[in-house]
N, C-alpha and C positions, 0 to 999 in steps of 0.2 A: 475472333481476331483479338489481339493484344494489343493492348493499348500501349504507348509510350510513357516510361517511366519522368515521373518529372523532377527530379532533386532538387530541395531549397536550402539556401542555405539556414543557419542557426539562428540566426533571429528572425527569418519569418515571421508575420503574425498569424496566427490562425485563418484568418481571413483571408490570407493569400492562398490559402490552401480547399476556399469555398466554388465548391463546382467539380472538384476533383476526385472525391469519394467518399467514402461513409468514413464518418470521425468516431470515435469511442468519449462517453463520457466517463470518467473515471469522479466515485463515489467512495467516502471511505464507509464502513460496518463499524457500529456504534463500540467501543472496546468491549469485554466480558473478559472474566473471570478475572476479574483483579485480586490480586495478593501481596503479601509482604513476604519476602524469602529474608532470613538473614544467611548470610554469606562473608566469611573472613572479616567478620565484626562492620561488616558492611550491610544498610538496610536494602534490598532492590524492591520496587515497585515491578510487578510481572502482569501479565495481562496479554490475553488474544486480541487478534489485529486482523483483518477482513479488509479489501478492495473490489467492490463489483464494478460491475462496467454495466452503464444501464443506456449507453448511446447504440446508436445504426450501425455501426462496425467495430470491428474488431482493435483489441488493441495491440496489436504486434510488432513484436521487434525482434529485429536479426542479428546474428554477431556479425562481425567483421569479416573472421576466418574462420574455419572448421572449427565444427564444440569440441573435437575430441583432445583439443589442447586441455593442458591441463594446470596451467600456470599463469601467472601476470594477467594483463587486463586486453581490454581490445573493444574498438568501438561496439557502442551500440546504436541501430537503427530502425526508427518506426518506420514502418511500409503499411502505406493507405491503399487500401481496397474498395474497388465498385462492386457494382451490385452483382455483375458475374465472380468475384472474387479474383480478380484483375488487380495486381501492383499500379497503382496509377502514381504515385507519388512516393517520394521515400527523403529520409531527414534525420540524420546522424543527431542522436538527442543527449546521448550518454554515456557511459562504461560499461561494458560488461567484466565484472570480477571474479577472480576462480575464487571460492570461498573453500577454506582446506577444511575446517571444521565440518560442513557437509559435502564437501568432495563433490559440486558442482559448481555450476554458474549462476552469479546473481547480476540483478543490473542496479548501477547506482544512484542512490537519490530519488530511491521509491517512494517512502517516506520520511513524515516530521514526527516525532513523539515531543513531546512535551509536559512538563507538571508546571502548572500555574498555581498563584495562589490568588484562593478568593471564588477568582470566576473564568468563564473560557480568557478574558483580555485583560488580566490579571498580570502582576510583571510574575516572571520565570523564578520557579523556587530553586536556588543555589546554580550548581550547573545541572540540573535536569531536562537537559534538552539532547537529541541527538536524531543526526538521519542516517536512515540504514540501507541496509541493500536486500531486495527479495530475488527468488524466483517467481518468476510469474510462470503460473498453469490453470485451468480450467479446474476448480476442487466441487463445488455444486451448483444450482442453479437459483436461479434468485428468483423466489416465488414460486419455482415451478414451473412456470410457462416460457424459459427461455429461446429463442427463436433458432436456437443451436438445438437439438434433442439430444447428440452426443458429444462429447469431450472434444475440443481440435486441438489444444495446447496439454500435452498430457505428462510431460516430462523436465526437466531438468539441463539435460543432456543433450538433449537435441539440437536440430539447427534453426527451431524457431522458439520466442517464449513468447506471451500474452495471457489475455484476457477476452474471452468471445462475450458479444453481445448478449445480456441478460445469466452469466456466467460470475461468479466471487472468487477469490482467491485468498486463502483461512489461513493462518497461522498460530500454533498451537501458544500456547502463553509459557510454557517449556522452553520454545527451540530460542535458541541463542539467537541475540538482538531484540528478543520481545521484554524488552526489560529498561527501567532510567533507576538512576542511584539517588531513594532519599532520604538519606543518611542524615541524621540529626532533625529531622521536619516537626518541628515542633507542632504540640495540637491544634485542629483548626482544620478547616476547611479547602478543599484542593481541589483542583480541577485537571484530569488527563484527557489531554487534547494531539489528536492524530489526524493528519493532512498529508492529502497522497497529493503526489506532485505539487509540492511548495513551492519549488521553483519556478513552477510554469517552463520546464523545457518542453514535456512532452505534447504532443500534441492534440487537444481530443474539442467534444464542442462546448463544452460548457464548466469555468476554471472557479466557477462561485459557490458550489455545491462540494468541494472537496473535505471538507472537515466534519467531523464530530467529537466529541467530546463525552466526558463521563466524570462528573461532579462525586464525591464523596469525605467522609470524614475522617480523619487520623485520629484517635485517640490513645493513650498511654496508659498502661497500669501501675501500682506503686512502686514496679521495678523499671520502669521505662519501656516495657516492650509494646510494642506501635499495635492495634487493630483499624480495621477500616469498615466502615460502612458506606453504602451504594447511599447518595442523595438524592441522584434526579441523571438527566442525560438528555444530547441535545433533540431536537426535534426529527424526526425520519419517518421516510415512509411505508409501509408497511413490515410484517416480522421478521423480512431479510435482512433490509436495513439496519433495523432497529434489534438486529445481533441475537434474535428471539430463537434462529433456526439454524444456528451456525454449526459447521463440521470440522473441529478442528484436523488437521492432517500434521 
């Protein structure tokens, strides 16, 4: 039998949402492959970017109206899942965007990217900050052992996007948005720092564990061109995490 759908509104807390169904904890994947690209005498910081889900359910969300549109924006809505996989609750959290560059659907205010200086709490080098919008899909498993054994969120297009339980979602250090501008960054020590759900719209069970970070060095040649070295990275837990087993798509 189907249980009744419960709608909350937008600020709900979490809490109101306990007893209702399994929540997704959403984790960011430590950054990799950082680089420097010059670009129209512009320097970019590039780097891969990971989101696992390491909570009891799923993190799903639906569009508004049919994916096959192919323009403009239209809500987007988490729908919470019991343990038969039952809609038990649902919560309009954000946008869903046609993104034309890859001629699908993203949802907005996935991520934070940021370059600090110094250290992760460091104030914001120039404007090197921005949020961006992903696809969310199923790309590998985290660890190995995830509770899902195959893909549920597997496309783009579709009418559902997320993140299954024990399930990451990769982004190659390439694809467009994996990128901050730091142009002029004089030598010295930097910190890039990535936080999935900044905001706290979405919904999931635990909002303390969202960031990581990736420490390294800028340094300049006698012509000025930037190189970087890896210093250190924030603390995570095993090699999924910790961006050791990552697959970029």
């Amino acid at each position: 039998m189907r249980h009744p759908i419960l709608v909350l509104g937008l600020l709900a807390p979490a809490a109101a949402w306990a007893g209702k169904g399994l929540l997704p904890d959403l984790r960011t994947v430590v950054p990799k492959h950082l680089a420097i690209q010059n670009a129209h005498q512009r320097e970019i910081l590039r780097f891969s970017n990971g989101i696992a889900n390491t909570g009891a359910g799923p993190w799903r969300m639906r569009a508004a109206f049919p994916s096959n549109a192919s323009s403009g924006t239209q809500d987007a809505i988490q729908e919470v899942l019991d343990a038969q996989g039952d809609v038990v609750a649902s919560r309009t959290v954000s946008q869903f965007e046609f993104h034309e560059e890859h001629n699908h659907w993203h949802i907005a205010g996935v991520a934070l990217f940021e370059v600090r200086v110094g250290d992760p709490e460091g104030p914001i080098f120039g404007g090197s900050t921005i949020k961006t919008t992903f696809c969310l899909i199923d790309w590998y498993k985290l660890e190995g052992n995830s509770p899902n054994t195959e893909r549920t969120f597997l496309e783009c297009n579709g009418d559902l996007q997320g993140i299954s339980p024990g399930w990451v979602d990769q982004y190659h250090q390439s694809t467009a948005g994996q990128q901050l501008d730091i142009t002029g960054a004089p030598p010295g020590e930097y910190v890039l720092v990535s936080t999935t759900n900044a905001d706290g719209v979405f919904l999931e069970s635990d909002e303390s564990n969202n960031t990581a970070w990736v420490k390294f060095r800028l340094e300049r040649d006698s012509k000025g061109n930037p190189n970087i070295g890896i210093l250190e990275h924030s603390p995570c837990e095993g090699p999924g995490l910790c961006g050791e087993q990552t697959e970029n798509r």
